[in-house]
C-alpha positions as CSV (number, residue, x, y, z in Angstrom):
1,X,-24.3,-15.1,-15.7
2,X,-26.0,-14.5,-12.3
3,X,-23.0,-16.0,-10.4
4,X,-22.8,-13.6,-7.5
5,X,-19.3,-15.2,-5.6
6,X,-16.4,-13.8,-5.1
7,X,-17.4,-10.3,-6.2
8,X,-16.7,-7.2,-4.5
9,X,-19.1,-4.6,-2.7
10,X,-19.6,-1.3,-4.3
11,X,-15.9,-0.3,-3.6
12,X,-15.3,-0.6,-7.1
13,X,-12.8,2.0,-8.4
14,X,-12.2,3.4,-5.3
15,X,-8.6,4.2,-4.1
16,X,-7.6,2.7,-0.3
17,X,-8.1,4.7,2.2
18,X,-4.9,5.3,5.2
19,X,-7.2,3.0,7.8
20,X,-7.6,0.5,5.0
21,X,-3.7,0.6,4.4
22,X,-3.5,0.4,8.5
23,X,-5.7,-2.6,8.8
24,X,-3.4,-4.1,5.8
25,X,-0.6,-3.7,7.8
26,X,-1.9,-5.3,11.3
27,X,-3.4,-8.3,8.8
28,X,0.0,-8.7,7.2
29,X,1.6,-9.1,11.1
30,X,-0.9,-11.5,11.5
31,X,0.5,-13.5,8.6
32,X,-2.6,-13.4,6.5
33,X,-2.8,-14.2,2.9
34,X,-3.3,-11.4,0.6
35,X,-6.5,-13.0,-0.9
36,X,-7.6,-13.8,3.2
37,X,-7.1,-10.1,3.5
38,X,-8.9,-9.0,0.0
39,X,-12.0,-10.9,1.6
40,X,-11.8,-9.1,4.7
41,X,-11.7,-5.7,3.3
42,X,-14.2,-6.4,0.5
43,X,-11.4,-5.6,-2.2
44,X,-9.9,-7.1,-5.3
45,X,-6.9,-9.5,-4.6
46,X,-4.4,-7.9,-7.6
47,X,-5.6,-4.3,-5.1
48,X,-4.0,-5.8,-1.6
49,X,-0.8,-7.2,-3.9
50,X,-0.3,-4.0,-5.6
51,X,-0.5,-2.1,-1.9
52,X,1.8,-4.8,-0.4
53,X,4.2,-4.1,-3.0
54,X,3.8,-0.2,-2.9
55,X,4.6,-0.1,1.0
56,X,6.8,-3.0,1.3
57,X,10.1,-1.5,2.9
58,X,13.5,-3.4,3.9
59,X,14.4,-3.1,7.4
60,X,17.9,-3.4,9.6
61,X,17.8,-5.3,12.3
62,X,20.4,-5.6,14.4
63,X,20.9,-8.6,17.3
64,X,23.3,-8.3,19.7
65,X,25.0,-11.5,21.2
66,X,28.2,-12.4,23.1
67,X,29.7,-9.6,22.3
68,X,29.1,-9.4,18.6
69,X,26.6,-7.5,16.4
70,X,24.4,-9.0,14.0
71,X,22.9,-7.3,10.8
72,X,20.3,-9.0,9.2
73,X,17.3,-7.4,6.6
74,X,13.2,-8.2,7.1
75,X,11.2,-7.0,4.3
76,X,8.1,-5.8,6.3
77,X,4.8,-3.7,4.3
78,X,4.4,-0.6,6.2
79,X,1.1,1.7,6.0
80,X,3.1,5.4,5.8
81,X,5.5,4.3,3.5
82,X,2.7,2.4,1.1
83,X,0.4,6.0,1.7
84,X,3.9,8.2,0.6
85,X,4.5,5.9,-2.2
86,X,0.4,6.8,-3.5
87,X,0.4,10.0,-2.5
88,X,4.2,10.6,-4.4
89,X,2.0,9.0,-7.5
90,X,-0.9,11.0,-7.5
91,X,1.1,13.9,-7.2
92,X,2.4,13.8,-11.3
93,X,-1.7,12.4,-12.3
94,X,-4.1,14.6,-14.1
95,X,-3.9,17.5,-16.1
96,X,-2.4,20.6,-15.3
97,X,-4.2,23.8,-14.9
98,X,-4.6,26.4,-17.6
99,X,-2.8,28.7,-15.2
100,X,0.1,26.7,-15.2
101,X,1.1,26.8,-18.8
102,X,0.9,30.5,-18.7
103,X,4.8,32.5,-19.2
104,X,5.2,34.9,-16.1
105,X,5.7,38.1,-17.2
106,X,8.2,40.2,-14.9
């Protein structure tokens, strides 16, 4: 049991950081693999899928030719939405303070 590949650095149980989820992004333009981009940042692969999928938005794009407008949708991953989405999460984690479930009295 002393195989050593494929194993992440001490990031362990750490959450991603916004430059982390920046870097994804720019990776992801670059039409890497999520498991090319695990490697690079030293992360789990399941970690970069679950990120992709957090910040993954739908875009409009609209192409104008000979007159007529086209509409089409591009599902790109997007570093402020994917940050919202974990920041939205974390928001409702943990337990809440003493002070909290205290009744106001008026």
């Amino acid at each position: 049991m002393t195989h050593s590949n494929h194993t992440t650095s001490a990031r362990k149980g750490k959450h991603l950081s916004y430059s982390e989820r920046s870097q994804i992004a720019i990776l992801k333009q670059e039409n890497y693999s999520n498991r090319r981009i695990a490697s690079v940042l030293e992360r789990a692969p399941q970690t970069i899928n679950n990120e992709v999928k957090r910040g993954t938005v739908t875009q409009l794009k609209r192409q104008k030719q000979k007159g007529k407008v086209y509409d089409y949708y591009t599902e790109a991953y997007d570093a402020d939405a994917g940050q919202a989405a974990y920041d939205r999460h974390r928001l409702n984690c943990g337990r809440r303070p003493k002070w909290a479930d205290i009744d106001s009295v008026c």
